[in-house]
MMTF fields as JSON, N, C-alpha, C and O atoms, coordinates in Angstrom:
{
  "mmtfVersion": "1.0.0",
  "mmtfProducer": "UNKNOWN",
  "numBonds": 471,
  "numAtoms": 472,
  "numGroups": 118,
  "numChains": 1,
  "numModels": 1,
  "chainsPerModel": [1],
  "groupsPerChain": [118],
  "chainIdList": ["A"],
  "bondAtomList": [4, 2, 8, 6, 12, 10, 16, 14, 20, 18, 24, 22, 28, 26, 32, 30, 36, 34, 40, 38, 44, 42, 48, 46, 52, 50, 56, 54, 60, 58, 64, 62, 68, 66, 72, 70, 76, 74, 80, 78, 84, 82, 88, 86, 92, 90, 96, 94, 100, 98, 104, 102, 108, 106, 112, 110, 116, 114, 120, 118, 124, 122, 128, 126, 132, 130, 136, 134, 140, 138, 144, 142, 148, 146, 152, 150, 156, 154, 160, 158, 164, 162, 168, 166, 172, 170, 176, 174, 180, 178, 184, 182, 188, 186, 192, 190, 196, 194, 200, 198, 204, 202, 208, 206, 212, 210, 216, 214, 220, 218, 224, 222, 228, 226, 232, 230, 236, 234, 240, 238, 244, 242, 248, 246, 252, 250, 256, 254, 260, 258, 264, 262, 268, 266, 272, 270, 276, 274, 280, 278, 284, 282, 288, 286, 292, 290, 296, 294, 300, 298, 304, 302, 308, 306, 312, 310, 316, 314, 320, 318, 324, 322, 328, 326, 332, 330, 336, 334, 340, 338, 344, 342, 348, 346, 352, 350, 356, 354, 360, 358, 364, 362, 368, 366, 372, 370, 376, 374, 380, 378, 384, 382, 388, 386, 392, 390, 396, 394, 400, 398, 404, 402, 408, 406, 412, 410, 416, 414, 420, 418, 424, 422, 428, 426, 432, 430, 436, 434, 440, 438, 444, 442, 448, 446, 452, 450, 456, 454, 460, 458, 464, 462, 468, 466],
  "bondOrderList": [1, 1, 1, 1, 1, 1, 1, 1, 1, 1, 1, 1, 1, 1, 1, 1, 1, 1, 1, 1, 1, 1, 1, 1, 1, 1, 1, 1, 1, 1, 1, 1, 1, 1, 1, 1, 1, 1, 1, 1, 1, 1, 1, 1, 1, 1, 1, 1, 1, 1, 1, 1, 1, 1, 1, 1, 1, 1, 1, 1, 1, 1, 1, 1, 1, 1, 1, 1, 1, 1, 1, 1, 1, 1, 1, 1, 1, 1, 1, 1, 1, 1, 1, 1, 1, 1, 1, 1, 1, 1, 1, 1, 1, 1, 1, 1, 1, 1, 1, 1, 1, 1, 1, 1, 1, 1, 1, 1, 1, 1, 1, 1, 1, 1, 1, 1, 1],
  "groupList": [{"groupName": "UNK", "atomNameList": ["N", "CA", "C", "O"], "elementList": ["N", "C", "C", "O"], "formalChargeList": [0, 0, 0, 0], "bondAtomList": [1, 0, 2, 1, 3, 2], "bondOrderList": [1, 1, 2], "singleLetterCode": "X", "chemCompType": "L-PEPTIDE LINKING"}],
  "groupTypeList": [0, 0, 0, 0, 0, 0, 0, 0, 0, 0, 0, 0, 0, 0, 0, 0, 0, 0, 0, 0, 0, 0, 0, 0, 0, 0, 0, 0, 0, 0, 0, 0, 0, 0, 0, 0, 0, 0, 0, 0, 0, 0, 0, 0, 0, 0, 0, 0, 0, 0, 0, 0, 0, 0, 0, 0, 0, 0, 0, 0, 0, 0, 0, 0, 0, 0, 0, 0, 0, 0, 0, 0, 0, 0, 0, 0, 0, 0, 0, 0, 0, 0, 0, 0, 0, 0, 0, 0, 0, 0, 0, 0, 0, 0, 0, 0, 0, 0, 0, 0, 0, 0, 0, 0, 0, 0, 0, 0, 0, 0, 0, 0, 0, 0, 0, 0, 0, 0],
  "groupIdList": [1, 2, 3, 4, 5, 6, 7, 8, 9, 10, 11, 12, 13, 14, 15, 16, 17, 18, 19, 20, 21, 22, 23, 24, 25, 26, 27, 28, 29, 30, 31, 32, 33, 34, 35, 36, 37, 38, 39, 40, 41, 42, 43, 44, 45, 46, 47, 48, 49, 50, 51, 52, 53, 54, 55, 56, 57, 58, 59, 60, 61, 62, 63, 64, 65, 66, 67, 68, 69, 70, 71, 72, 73, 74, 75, 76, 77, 78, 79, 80, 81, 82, 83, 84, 85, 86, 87, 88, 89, 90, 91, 92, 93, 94, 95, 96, 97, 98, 99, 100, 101, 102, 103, 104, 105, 106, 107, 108, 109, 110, 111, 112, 113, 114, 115, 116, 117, 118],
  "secStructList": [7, 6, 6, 4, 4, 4, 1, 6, 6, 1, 1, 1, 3, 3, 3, 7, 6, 6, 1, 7, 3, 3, 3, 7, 6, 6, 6, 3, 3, 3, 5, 7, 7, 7, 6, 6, 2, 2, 2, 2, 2, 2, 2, 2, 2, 6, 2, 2, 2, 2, 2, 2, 2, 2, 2, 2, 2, 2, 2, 2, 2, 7, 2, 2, 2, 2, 2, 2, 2, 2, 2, 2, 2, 2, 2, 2, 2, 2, 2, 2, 2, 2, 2, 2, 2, 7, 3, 3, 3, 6, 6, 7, 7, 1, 1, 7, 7, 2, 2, 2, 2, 2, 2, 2, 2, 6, 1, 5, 7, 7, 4, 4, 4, 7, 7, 7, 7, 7],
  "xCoordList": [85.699, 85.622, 86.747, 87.17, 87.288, 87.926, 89.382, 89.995, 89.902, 91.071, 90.853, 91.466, 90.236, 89.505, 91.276, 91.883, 91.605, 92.297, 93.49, 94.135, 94.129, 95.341, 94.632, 95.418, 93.471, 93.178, 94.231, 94.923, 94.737, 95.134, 95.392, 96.527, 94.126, 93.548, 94.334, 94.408, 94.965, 95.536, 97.44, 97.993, 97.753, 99.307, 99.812, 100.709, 99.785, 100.671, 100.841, 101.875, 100.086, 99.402, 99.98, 100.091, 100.176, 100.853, 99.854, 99.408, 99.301, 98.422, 99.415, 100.369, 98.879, 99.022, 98.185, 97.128, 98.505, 97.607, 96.07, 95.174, 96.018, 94.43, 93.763, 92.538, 94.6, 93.803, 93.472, 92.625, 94.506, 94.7, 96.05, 97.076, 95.211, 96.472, 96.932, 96.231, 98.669, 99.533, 100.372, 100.527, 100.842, 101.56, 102.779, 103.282, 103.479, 104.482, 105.536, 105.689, 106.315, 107.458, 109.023, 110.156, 108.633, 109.932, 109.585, 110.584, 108.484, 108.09, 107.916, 108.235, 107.423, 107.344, 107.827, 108.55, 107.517, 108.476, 107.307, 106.928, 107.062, 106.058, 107.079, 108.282, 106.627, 108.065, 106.866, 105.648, 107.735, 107.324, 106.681, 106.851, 106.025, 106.052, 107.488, 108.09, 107.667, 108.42, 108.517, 107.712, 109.332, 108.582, 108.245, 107.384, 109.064, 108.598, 107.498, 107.476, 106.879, 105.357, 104.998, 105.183, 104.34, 102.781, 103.428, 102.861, 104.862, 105.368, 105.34, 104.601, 106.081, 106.446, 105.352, 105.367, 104.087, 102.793, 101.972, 101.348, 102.291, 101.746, 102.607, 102.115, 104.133, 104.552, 104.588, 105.554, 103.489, 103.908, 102.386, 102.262, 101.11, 100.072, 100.056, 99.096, 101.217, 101.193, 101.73, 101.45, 102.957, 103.545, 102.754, 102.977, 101.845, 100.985, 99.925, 99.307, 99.423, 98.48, 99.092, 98.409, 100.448, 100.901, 101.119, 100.6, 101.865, 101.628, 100.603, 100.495, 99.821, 97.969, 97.73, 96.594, 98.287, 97.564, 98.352, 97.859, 99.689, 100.826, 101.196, 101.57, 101.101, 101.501, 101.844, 102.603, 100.578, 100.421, 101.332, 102.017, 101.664, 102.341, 104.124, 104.892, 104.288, 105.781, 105.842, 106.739, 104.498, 104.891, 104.529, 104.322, 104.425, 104.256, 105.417, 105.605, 106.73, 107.58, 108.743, 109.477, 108.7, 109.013, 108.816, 108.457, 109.029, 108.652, 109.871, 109.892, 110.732, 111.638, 110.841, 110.381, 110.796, 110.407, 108.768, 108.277, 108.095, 107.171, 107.001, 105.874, 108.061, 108.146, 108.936, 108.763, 109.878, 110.468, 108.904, 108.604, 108.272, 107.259, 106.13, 105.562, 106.107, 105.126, 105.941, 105.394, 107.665, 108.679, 108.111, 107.827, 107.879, 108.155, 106.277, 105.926, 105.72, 104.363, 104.31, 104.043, 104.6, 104.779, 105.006, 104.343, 106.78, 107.357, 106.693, 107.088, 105.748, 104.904, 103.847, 103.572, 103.302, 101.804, 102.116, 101.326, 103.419, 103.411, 104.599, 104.869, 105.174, 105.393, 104.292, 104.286, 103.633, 102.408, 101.403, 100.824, 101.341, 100.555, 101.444, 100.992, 102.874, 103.79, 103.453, 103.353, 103.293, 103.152, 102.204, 102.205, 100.799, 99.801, 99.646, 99.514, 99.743, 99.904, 101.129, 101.17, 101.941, 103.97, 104.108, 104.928, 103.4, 104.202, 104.838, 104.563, 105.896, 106.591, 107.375, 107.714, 107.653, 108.23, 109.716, 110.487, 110.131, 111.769, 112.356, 113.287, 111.89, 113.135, 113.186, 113.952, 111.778, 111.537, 110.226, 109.55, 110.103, 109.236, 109.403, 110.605, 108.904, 109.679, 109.645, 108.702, 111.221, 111.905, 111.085, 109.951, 111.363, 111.56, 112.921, 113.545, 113.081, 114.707, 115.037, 114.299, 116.183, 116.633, 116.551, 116.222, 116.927, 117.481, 116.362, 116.506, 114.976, 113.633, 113.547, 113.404, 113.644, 113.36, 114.349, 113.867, 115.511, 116.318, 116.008, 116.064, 115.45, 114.999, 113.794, 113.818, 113.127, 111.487, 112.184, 111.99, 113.199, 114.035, 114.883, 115.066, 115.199, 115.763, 114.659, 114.82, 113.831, 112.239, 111.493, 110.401, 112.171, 111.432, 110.826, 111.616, 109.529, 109.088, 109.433, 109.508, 109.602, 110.289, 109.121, 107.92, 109.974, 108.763, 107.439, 106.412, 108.216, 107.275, 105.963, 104.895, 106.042, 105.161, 104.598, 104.617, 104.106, 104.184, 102.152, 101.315, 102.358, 99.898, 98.912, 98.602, 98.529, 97.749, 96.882, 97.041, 96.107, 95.921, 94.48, 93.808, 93.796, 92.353, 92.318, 91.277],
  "yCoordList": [83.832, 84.769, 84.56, 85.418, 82.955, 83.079, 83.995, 84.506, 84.209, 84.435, 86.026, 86.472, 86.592, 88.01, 88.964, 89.728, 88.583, 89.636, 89.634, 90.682, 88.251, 87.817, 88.904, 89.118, 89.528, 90.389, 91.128, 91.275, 91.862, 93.238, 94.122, 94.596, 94.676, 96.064, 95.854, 96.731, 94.659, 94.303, 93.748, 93.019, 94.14, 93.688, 94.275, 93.575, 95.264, 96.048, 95.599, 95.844, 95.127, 95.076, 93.372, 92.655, 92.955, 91.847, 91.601, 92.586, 90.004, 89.762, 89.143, 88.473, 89.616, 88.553, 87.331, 87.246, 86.452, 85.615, 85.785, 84.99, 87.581, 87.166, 87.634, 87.526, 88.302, 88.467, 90.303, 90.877, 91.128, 92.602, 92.534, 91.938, 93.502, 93.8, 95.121, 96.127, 95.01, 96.139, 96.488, 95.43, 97.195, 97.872, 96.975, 96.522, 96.547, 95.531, 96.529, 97.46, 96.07, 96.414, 96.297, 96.739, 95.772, 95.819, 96.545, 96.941, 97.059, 98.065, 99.648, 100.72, 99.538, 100.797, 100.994, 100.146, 102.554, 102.465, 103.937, 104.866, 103.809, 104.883, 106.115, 105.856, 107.418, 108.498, 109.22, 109.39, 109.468, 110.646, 112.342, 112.82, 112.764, 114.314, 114.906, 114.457, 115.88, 116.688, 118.256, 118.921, 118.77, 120.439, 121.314, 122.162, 121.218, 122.067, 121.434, 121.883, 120.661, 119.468, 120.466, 120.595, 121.602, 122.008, 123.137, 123.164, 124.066, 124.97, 124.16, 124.554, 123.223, 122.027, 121.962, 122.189, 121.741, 121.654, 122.995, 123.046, 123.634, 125.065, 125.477, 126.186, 124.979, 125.813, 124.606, 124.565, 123.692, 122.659, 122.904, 122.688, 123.368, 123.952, 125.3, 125.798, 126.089, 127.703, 127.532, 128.17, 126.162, 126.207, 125.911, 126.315, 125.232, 124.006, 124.9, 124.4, 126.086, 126.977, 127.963, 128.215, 128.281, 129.394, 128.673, 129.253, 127.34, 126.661, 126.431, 126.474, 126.197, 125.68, 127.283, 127.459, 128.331, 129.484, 129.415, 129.303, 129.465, 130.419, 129.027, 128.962, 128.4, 127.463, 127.056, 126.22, 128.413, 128.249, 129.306, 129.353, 130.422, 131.251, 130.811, 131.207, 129.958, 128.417, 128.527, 129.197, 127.65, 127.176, 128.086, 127.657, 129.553, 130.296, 130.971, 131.477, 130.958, 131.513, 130.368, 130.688, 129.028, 128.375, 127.286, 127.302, 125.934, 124.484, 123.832, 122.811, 124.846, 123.681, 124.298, 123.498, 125.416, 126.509, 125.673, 125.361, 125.409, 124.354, 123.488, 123.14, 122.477, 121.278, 121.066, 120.071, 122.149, 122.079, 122.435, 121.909, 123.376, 123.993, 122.539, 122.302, 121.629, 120.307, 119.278, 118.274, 119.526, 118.63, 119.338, 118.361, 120.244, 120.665, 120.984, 121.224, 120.944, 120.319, 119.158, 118.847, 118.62, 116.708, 116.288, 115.738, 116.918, 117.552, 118.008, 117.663, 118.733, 119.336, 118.262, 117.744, 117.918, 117.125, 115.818, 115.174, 115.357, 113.884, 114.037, 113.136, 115.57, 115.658, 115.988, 115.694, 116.371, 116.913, 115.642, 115.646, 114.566, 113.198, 112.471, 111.552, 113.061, 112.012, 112.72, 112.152, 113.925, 114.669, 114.197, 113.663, 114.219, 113.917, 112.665, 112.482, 111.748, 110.412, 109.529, 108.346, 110.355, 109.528, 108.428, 107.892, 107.567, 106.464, 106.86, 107.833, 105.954, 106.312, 105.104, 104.47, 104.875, 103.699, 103.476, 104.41, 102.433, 102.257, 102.688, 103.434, 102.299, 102.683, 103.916, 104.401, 104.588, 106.062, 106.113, 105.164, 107.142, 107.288, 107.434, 107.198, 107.754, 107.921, 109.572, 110.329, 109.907, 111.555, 111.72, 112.13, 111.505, 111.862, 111.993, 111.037, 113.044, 113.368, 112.074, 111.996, 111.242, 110.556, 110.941, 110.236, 112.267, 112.81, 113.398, 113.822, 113.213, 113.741, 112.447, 112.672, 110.81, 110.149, 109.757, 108.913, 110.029, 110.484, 110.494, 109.767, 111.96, 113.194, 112.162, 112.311, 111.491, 110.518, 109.766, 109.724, 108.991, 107.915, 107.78, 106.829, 109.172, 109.788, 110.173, 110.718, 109.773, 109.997, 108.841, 108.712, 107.949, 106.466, 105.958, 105.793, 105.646, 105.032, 103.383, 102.616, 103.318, 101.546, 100.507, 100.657, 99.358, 98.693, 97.953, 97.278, 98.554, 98.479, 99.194, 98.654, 100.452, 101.247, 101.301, 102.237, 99.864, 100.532, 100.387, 99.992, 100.939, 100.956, 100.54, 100.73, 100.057, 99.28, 99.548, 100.743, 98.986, 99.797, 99.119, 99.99, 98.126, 97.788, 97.471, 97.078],
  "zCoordList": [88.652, 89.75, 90.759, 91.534, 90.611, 91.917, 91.389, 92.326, 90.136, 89.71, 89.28, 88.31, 89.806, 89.244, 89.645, 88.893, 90.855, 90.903, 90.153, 90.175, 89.188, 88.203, 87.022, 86.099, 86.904, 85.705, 85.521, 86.529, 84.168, 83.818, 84.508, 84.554, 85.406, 86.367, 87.571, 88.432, 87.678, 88.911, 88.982, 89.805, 88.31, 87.957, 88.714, 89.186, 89.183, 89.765, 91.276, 91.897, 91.664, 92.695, 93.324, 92.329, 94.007, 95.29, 96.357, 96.946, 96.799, 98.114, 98.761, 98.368, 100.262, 101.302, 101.536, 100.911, 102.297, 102.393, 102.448, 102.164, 103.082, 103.753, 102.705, 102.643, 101.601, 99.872, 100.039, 99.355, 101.284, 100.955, 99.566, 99.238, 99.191, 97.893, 98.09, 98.199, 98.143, 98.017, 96.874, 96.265, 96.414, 95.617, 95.35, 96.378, 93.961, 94.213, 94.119, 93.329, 95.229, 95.556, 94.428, 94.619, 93.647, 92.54, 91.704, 91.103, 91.22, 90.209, 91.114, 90.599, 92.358, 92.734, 93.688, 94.21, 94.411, 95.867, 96.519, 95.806, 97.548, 97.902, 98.414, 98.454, 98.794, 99.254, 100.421, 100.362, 101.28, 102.392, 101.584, 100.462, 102.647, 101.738, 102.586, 103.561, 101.892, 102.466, 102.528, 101.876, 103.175, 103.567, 102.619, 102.857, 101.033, 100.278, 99.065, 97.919, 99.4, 98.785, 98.342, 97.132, 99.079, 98.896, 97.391, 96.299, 97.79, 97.409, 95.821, 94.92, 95.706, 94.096, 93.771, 92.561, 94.172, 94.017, 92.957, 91.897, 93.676, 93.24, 92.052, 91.173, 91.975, 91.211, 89.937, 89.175, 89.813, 88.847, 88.27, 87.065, 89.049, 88.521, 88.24, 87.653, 88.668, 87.581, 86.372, 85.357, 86.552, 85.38, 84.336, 83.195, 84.644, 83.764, 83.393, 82.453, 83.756, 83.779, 82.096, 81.103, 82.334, 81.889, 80.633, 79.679, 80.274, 79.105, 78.592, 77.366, 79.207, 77.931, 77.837, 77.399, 78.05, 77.661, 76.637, 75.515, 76.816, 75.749, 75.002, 73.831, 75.501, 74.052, 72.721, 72.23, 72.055, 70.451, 70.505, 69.483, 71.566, 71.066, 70.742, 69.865, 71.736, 71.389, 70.475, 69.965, 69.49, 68.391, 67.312, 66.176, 67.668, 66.402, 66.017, 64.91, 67.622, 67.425, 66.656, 65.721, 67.283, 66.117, 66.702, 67.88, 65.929, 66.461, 67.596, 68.283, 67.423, 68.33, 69.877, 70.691, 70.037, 71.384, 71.482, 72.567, 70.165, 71.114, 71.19, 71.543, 70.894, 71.258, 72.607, 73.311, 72.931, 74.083, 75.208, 76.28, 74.516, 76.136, 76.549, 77.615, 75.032, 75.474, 76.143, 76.599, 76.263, 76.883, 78.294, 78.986, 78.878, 79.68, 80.117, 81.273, 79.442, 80.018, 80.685, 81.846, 79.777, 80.447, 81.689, 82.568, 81.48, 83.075, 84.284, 85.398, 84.107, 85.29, 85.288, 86.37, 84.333, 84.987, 85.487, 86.176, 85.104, 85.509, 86.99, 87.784, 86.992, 88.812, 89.516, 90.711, 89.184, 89.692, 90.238, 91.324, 89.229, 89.358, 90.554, 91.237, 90.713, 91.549, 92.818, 93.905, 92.624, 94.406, 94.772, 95.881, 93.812, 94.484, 95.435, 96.646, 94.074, 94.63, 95.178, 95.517, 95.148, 96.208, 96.053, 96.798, 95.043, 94.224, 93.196, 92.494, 93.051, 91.486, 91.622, 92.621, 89.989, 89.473, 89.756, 89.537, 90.175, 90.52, 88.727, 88.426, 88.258, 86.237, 85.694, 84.861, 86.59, 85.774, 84.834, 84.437, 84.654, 82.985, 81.94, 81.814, 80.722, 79.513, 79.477, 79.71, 79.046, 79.106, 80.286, 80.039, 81.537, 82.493, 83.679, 84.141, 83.903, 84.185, 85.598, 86.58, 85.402, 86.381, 87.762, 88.717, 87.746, 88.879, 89.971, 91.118, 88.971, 89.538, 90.511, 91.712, 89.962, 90.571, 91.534, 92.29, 91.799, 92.795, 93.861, 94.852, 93.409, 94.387, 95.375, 96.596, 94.963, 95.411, 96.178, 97.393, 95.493, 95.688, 97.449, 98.209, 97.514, 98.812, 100.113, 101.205, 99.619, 100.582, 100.643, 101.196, 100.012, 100.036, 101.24, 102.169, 101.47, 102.922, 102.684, 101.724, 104.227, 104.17, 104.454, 104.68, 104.351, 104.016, 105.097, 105.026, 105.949, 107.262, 107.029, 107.317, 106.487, 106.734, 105.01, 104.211, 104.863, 102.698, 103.16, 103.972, 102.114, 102.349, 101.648, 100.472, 102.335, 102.154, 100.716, 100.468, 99.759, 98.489, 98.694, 99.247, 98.534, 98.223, 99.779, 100.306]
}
């Protein structure tokens, strides 16, 4: 019990002395919102809407058109997971565009203000 928090469920994660755990700072980096949030938001759940409908129609027109529309599913749900939650990983994700994490990267909150997690 006393080593509960060295588990798996908890790697990510860094204490202070008094045993609050925060987010580790070499794997992640938290970001500000910024003015067009809500707008990226919306347009990453229409996108994501309009693919699970038309999808099969991608891949009936041929496999590359739907393998590109599940590249580009991906794309939306895992910006979509980053708006929500404004962590994201300092290396990136896998086929996730560099320049997305950039974009986070340039909104980074410092480390004064990083938050508190448990």
């Amino acid at each position: 019990m006393k080593r509960q928090y060295r588990q798996s469920t908890h790697k990510e994660y860094v204490g202070d002395k008094y045993g609050n755990l925060y987010y580790n700072k070499l794997k992640y980096f938290e970001f500000h919102s910024y003015p067009g949030i809500e707008f990226h938001k919306m347009w990453c759940i229409c996108v994501i809407l309009l693919l699970l409908f038309k999808l099969d129609n991608l891949f009936a027109l041929s496999a590359a058109s739907g393998i590109g529309g599940v590249y580009v599913l991906y794309l939306m749900m895992l910006t979509l997971y980053l708006l929500i939650k404004k962590i994201s990983r300092n290396k990136g994700y896998f086929l996730y565009p560099t320049f997305m994490i950039n974009f986070f990267k340039k909104r980074r909150k410092s480390m004064e203000s990083a938050t508190h997690v448990a």
